[in-house]
PDB file of N, CA, C and O in Angstrom:
ATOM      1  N   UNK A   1      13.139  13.408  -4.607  1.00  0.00           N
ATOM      2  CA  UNK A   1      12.608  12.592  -3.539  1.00  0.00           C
ATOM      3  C   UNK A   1      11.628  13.432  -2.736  1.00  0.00           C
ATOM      4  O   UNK A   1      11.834  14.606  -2.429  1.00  0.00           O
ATOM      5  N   UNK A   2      10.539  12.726  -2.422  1.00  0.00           N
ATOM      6  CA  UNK A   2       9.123  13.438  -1.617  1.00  0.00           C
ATOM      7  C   UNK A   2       9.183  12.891  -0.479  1.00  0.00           C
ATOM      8  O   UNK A   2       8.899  11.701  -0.344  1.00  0.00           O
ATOM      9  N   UNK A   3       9.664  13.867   0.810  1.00  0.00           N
ATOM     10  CA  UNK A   3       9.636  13.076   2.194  1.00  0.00           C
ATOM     11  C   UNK A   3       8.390  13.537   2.340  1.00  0.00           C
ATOM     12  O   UNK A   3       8.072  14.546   1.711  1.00  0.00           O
ATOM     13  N   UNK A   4       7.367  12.836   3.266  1.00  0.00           N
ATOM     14  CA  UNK A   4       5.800  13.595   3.432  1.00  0.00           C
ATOM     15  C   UNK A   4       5.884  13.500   5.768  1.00  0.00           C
ATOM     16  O   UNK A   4       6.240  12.567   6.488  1.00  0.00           O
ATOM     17  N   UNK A   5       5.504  14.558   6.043  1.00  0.00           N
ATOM     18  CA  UNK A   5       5.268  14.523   7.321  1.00  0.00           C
ATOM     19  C   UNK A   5       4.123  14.003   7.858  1.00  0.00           C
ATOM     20  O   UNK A   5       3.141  14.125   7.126  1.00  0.00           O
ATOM     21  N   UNK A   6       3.903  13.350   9.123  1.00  0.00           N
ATOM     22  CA  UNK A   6       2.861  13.207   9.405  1.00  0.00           C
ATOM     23  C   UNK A   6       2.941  12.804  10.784  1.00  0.00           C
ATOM     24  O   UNK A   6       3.198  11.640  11.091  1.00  0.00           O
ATOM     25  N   UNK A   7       2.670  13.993  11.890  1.00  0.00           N
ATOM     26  CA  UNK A   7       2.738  14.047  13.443  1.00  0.00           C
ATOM     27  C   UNK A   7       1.637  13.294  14.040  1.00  0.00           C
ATOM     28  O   UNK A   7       0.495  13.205  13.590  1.00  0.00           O
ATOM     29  N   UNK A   8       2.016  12.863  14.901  1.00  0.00           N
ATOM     30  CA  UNK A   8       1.523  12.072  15.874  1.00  0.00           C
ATOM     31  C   UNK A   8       0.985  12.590  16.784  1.00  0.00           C
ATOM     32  O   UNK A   8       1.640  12.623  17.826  1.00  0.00           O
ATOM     33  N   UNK A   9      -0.161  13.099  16.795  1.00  0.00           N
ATOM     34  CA  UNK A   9      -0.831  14.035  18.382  1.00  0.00           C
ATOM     35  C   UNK A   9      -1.814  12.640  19.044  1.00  0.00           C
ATOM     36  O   UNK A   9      -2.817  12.166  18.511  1.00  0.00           O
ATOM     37  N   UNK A  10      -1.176  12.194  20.332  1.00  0.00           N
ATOM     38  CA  UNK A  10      -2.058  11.513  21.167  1.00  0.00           C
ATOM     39  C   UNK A  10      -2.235  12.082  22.680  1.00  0.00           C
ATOM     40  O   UNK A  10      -1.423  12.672  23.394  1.00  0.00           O
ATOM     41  N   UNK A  11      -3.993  11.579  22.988  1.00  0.00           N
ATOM     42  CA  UNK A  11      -4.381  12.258  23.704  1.00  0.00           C
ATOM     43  C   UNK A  11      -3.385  11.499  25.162  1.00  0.00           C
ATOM     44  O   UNK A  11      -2.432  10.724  25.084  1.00  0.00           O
ATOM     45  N   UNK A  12      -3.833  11.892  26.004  1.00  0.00           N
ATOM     46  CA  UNK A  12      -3.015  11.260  27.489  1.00  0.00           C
ATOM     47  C   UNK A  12      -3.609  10.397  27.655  1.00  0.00           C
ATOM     48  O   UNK A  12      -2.889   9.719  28.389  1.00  0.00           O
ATOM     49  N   UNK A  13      -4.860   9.640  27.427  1.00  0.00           N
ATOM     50  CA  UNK A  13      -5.431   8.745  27.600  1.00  0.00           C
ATOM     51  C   UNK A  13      -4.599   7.474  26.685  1.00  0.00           C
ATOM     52  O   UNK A  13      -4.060   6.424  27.034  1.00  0.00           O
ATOM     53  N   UNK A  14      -4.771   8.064  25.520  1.00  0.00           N
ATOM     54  CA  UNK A  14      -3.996   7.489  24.691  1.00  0.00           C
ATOM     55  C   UNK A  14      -2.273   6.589  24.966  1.00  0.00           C
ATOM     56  O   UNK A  14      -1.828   5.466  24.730  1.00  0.00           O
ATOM     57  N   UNK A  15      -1.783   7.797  25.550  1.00  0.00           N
ATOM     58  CA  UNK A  15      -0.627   7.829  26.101  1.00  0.00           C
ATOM     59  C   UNK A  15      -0.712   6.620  27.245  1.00  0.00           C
ATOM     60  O   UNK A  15       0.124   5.740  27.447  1.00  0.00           O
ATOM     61  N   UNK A  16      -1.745   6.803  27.805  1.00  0.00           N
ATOM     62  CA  UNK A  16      -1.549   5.511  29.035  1.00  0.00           C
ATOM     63  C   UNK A  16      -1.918   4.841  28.581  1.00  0.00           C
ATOM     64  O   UNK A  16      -1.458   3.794  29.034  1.00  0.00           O
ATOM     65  N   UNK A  17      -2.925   4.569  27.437  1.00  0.00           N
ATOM     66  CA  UNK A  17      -2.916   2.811  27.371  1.00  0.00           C
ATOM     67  C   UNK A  17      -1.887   2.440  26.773  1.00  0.00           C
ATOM     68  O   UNK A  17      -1.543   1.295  27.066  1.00  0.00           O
ATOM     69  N   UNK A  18      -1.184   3.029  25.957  1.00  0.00           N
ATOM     70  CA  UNK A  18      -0.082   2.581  25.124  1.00  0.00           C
ATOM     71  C   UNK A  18       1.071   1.943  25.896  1.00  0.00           C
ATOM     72  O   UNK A  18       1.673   0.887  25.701  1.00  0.00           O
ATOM     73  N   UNK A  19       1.234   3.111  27.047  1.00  0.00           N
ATOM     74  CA  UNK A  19       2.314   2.439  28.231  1.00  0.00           C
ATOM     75  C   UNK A  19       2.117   1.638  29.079  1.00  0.00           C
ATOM     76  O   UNK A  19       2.839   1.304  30.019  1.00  0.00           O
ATOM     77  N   UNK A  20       1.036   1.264  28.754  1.00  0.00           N
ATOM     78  CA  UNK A  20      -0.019   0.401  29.976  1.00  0.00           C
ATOM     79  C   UNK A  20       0.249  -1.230  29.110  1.00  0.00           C
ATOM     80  O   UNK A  20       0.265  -2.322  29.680  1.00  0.00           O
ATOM     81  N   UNK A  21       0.435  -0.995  27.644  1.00  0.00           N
ATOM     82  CA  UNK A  21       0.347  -2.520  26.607  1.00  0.00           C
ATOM     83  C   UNK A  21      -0.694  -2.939  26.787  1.00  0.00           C
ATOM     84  O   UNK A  21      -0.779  -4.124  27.111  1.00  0.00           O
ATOM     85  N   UNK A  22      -2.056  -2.027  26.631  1.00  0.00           N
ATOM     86  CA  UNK A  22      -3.581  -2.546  26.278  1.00  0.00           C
ATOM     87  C   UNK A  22      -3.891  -1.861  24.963  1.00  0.00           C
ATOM     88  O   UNK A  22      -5.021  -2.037  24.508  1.00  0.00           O
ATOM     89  N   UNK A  23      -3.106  -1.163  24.347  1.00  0.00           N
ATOM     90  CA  UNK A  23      -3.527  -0.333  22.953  1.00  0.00           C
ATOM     91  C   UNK A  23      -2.216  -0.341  22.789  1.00  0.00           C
ATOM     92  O   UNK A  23      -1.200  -0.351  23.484  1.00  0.00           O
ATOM     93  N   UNK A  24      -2.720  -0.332  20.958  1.00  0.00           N
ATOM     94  CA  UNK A  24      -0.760  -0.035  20.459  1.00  0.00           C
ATOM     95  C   UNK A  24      -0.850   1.014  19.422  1.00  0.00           C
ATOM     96  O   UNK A  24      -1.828   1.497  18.851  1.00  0.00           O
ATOM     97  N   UNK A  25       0.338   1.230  19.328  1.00  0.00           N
ATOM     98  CA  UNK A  25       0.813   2.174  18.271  1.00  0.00           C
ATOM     99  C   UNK A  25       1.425   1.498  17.348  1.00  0.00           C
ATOM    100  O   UNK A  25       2.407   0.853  17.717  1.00  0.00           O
ATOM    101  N   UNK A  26       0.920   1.432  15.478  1.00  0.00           N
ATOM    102  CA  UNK A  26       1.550   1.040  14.922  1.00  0.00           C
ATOM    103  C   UNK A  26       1.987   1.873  13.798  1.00  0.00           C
ATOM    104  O   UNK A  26       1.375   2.865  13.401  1.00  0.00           O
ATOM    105  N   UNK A  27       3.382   1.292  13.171  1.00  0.00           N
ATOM    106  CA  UNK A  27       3.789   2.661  12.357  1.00  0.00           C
ATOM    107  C   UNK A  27       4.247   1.752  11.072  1.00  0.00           C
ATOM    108  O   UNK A  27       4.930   0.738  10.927  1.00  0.00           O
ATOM    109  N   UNK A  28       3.559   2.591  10.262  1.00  0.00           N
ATOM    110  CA  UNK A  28       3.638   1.281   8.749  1.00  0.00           C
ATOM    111  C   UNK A  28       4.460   2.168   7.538  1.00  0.00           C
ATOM    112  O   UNK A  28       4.802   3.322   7.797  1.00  0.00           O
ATOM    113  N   UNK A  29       4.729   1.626   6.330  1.00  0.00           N
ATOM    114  CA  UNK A  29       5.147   2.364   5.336  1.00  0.00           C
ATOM    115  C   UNK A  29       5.176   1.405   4.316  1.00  0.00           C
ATOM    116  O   UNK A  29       4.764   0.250   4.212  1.00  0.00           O
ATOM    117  N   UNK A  30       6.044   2.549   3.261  1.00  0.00           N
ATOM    118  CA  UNK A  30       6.358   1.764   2.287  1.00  0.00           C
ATOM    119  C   UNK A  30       7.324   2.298   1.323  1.00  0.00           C
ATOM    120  O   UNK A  30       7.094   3.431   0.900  1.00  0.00           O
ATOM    121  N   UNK A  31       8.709   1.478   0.763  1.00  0.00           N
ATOM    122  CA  UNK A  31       9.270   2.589   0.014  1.00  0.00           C
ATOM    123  C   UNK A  31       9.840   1.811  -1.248  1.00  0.00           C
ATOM    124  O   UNK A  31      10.500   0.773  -1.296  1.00  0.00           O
ATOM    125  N   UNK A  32       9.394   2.610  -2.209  1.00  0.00           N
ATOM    126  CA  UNK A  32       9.819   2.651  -3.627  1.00  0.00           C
ATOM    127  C   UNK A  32      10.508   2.509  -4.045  1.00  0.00           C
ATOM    128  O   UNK A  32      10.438   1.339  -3.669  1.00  0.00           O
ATOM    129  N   UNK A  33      11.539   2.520  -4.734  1.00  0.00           N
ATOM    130  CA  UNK A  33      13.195   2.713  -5.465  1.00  0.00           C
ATOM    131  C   UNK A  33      13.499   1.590  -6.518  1.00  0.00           C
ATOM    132  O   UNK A  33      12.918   0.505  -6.546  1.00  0.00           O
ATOM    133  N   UNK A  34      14.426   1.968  -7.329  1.00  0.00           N
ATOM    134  CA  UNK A  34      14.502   1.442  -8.722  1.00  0.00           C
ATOM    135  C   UNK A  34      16.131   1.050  -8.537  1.00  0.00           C
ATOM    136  O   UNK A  34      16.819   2.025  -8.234  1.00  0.00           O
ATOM    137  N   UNK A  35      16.635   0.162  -8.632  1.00  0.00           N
ATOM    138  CA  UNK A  35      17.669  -0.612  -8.891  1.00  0.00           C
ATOM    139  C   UNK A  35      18.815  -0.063  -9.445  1.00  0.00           C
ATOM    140  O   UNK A  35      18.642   1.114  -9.761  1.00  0.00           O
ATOM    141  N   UNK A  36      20.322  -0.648  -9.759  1.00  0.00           N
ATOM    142  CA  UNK A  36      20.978  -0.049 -10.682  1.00  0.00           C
ATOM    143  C   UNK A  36      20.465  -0.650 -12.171  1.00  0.00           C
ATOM    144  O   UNK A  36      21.248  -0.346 -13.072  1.00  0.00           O
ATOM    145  N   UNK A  37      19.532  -1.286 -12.520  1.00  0.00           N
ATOM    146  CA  UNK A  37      19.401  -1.986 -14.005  1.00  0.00           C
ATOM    147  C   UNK A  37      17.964  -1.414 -14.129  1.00  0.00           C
ATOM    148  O   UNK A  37      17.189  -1.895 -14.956  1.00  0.00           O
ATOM    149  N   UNK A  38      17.495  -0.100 -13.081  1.00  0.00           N
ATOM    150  CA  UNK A  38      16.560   0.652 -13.356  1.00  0.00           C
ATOM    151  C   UNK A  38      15.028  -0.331 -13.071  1.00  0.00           C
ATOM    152  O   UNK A  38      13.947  -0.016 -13.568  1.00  0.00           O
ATOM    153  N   UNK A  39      15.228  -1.481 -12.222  1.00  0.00           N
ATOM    154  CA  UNK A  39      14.143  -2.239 -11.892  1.00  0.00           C
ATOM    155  C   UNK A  39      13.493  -1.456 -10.844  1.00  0.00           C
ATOM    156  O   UNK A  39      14.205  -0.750 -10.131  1.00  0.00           O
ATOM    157  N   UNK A  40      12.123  -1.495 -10.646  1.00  0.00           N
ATOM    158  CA  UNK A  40      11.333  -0.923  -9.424  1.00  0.00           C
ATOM    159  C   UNK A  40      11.188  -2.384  -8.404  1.00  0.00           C
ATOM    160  O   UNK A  40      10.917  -3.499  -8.850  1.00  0.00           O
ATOM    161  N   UNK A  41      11.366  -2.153  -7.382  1.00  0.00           N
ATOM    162  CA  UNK A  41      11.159  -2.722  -6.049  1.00  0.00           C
ATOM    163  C   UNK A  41      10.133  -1.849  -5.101  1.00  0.00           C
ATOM    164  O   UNK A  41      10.040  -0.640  -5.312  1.00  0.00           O
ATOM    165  N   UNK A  42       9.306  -2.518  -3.979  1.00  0.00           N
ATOM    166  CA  UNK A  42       8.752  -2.179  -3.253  1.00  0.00           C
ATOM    167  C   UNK A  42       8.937  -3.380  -1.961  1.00  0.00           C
ATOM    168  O   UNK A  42       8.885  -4.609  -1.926  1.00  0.00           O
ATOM    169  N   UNK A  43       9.215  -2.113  -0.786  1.00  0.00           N
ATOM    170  CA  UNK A  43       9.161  -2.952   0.345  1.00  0.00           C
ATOM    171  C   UNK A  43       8.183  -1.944   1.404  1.00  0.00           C
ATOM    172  O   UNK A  43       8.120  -0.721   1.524  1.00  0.00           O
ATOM    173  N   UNK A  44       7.433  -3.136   2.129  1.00  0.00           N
ATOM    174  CA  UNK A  44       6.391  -2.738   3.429  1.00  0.00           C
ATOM    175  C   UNK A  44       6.868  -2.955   4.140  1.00  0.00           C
ATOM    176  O   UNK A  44       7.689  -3.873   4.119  1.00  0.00           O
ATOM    177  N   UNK A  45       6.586  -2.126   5.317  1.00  0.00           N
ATOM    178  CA  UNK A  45       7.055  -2.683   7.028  1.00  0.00           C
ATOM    179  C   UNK A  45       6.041  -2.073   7.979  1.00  0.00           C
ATOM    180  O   UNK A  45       5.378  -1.036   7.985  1.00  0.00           O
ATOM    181  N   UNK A  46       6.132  -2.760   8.504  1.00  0.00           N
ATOM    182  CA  UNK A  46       4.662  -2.606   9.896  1.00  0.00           C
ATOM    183  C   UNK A  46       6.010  -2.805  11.476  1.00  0.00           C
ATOM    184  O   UNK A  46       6.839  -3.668  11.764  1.00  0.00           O
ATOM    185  N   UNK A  47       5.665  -1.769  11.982  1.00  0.00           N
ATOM    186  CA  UNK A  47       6.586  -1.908  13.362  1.00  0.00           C
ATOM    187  C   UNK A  47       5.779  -1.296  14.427  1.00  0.00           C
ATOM    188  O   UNK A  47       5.389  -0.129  14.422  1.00  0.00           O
ATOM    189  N   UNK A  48       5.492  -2.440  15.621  1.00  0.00           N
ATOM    190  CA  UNK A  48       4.644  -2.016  16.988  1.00  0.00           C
ATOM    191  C   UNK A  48       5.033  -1.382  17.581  1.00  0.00           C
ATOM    192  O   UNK A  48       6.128  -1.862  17.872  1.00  0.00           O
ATOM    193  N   UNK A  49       4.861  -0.079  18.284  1.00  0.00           N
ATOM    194  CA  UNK A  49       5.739   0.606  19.621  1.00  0.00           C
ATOM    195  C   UNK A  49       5.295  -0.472  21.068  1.00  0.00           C
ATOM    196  O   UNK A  49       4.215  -0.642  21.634  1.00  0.00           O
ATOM    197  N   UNK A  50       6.393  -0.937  21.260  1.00  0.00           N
ATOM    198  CA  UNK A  50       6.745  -1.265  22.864  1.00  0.00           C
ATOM    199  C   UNK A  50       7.381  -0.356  23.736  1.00  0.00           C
ATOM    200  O   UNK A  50       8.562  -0.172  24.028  1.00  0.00           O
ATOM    201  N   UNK A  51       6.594   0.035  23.994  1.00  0.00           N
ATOM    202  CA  UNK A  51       7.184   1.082  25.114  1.00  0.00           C
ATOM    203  C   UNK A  51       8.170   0.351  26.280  1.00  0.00           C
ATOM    204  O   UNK A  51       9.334   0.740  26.378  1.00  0.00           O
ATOM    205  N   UNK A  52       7.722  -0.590  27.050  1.00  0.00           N
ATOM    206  CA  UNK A  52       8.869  -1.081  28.246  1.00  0.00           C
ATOM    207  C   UNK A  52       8.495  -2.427  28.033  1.00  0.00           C
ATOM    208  O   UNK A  52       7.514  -2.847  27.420  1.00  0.00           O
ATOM    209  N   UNK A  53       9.665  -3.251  28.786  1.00  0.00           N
ATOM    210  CA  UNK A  53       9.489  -4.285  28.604  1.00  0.00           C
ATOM    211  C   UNK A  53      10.136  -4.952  30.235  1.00  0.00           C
ATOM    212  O   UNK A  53      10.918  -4.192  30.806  1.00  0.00           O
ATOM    213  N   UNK A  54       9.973  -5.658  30.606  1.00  0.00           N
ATOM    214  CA  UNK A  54      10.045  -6.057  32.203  1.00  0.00           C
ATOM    215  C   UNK A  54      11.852  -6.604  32.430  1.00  0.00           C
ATOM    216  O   UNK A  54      12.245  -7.025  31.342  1.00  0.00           O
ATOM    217  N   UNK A  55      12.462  -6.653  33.020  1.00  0.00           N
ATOM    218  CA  UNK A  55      14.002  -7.054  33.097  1.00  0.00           C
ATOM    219  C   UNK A  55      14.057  -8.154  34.329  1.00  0.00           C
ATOM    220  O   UNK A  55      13.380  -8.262  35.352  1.00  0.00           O
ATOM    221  N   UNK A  56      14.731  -8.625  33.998  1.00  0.00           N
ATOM    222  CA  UNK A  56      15.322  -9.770  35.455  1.00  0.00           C
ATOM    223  C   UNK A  56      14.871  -9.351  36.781  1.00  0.00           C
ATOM    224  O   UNK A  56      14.043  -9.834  37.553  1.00  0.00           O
ATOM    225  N   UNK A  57      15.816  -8.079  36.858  1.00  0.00           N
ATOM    226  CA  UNK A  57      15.565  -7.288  37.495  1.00  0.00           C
ATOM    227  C   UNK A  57      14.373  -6.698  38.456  1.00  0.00           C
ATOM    228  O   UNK A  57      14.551  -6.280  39.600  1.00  0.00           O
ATOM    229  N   UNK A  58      13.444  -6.736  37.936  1.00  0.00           N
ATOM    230  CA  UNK A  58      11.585  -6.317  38.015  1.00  0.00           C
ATOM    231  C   UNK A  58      11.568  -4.665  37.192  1.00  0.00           C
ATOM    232  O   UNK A  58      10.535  -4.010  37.048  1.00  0.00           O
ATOM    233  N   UNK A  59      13.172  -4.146  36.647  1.00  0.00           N
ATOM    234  CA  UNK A  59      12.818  -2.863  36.338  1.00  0.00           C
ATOM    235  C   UNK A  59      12.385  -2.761  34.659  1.00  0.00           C
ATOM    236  O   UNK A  59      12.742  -3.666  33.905  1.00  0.00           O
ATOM    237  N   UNK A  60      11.648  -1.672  34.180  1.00  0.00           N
ATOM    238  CA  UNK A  60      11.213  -2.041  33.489  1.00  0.00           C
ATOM    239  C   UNK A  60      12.496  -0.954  32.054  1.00  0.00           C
ATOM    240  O   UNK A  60      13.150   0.089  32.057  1.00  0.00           O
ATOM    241  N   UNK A  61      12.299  -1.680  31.434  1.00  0.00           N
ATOM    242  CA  UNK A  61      13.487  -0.737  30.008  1.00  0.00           C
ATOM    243  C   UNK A  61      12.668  -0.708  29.130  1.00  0.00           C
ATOM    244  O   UNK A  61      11.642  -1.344  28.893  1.00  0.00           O
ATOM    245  N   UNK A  62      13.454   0.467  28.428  1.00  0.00           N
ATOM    246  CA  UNK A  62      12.642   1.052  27.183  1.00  0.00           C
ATOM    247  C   UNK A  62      13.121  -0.020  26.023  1.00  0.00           C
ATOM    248  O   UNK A  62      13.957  -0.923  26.064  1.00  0.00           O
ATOM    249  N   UNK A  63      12.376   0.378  25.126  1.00  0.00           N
ATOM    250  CA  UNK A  63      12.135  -1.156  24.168  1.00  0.00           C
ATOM    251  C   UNK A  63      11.962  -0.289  22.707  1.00  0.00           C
ATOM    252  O   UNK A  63      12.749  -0.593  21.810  1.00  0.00           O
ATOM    253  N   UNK A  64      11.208   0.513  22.508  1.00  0.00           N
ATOM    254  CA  UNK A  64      11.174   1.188  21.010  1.00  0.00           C
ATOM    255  C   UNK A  64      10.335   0.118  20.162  1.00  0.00           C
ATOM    256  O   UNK A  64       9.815  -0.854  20.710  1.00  0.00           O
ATOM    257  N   UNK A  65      10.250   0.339  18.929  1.00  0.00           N
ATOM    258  CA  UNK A  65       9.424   0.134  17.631  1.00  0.00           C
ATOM    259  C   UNK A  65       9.997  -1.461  17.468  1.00  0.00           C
ATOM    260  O   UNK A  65      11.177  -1.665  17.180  1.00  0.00           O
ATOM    261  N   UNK A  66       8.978  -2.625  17.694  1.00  0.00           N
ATOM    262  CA  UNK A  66       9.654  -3.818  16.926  1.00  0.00           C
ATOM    263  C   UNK A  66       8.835  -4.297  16.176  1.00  0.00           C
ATOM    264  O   UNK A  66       7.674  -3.971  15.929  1.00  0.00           O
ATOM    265  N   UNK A  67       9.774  -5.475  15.631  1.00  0.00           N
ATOM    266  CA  UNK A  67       8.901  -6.262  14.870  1.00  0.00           C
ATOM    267  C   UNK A  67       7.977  -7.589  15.151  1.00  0.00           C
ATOM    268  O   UNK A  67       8.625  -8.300  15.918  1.00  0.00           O
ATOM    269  N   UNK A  68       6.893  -8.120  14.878  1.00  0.00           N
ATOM    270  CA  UNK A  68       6.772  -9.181  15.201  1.00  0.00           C
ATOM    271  C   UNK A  68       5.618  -9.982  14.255  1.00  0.00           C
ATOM    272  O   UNK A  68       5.120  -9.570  13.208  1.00  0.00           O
ATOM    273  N   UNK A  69       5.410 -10.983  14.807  1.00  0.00           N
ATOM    274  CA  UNK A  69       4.241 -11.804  14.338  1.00  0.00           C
ATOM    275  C   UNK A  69       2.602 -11.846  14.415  1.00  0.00           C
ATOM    276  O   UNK A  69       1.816 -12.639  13.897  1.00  0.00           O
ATOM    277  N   UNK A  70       2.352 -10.595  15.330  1.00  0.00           N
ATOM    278  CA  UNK A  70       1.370 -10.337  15.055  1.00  0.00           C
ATOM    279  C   UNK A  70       0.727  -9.086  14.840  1.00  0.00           C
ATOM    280  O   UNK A  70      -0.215  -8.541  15.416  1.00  0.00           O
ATOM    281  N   UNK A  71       1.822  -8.578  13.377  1.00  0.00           N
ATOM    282  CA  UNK A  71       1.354  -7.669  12.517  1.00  0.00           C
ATOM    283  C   UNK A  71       0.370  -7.766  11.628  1.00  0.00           C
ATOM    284  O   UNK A  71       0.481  -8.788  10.952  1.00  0.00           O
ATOM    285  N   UNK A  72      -0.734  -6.975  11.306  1.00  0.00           N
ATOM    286  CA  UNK A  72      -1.918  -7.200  10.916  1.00  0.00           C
ATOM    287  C   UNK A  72      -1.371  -7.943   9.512  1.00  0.00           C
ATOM    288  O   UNK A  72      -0.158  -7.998   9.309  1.00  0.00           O
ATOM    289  N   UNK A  73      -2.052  -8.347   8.831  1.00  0.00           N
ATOM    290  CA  UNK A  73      -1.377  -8.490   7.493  1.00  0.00           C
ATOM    291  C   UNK A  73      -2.239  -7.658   6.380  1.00  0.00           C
ATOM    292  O   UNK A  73      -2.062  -7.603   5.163  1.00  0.00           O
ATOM    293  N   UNK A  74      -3.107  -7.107   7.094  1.00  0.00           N
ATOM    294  CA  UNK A  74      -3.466  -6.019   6.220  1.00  0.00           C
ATOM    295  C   UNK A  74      -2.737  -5.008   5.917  1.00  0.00           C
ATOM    296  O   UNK A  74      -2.762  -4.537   4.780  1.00  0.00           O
ATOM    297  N   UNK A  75      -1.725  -4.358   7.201  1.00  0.00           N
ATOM    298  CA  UNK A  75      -0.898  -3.426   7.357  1.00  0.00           C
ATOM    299  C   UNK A  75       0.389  -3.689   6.229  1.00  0.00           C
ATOM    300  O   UNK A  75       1.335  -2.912   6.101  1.00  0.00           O
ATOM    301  N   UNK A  76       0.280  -4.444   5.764  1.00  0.00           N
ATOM    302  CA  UNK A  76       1.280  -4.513   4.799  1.00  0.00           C
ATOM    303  C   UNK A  76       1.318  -4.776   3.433  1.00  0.00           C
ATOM    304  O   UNK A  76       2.200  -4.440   2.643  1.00  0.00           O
ATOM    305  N   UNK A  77       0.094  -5.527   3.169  1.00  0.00           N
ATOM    306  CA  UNK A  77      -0.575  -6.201   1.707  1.00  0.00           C
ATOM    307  C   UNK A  77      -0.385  -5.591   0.633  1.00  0.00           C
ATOM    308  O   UNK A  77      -0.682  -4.403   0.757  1.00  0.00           O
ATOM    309  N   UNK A  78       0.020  -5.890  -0.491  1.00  0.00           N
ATOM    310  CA  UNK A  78      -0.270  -4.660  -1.659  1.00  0.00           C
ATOM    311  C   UNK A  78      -1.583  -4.639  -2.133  1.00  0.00           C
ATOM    312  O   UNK A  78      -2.228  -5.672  -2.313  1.00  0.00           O
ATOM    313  N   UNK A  79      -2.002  -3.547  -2.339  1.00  0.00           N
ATOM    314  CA  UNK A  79      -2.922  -3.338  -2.902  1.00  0.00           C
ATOM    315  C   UNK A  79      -3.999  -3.401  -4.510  1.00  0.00           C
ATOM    316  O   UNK A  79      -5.132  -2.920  -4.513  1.00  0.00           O
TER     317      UNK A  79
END
């Protein structure tokens, strides 16, 4: 198995729009694997970072990587 790295350096600008929810961060993949009857499968996933999200409350909570409906559909297409 080939794990591959790949860090994330964003600038602070960056950083505030992201927390700001005027720019996003998206984090895509894709993974391989073969069955017990030795079939290959492939699955994509596209997940937005939401950084906070607003509460009853007015306070705001952390929220993490979701999913939704307006993932590019390029971000996932096979090729």
């Amino acid at each position: 198995m080939q794990v591959l790295r790949f860090p994330i350096n964003l600038q602070p600008d960056e950083v505030r729009d992201i927390s700001e929810n005027t720019k996003f961060l998206w984090l895509y993949g894709r993974i391989i694997f073969k069955d017990f009857l030795g079939e290959q499968h492939e699955q994509r996933w596209c997940a937005k970072w939401q950084g906070y999200a607003p509460q009853p409350d007015g306070a705001l909570a952390a929220i993490g990587f979701v999913y939704g409906s307006t993932t590019p559909a390029e971000y996932t297409k096979r090729a």
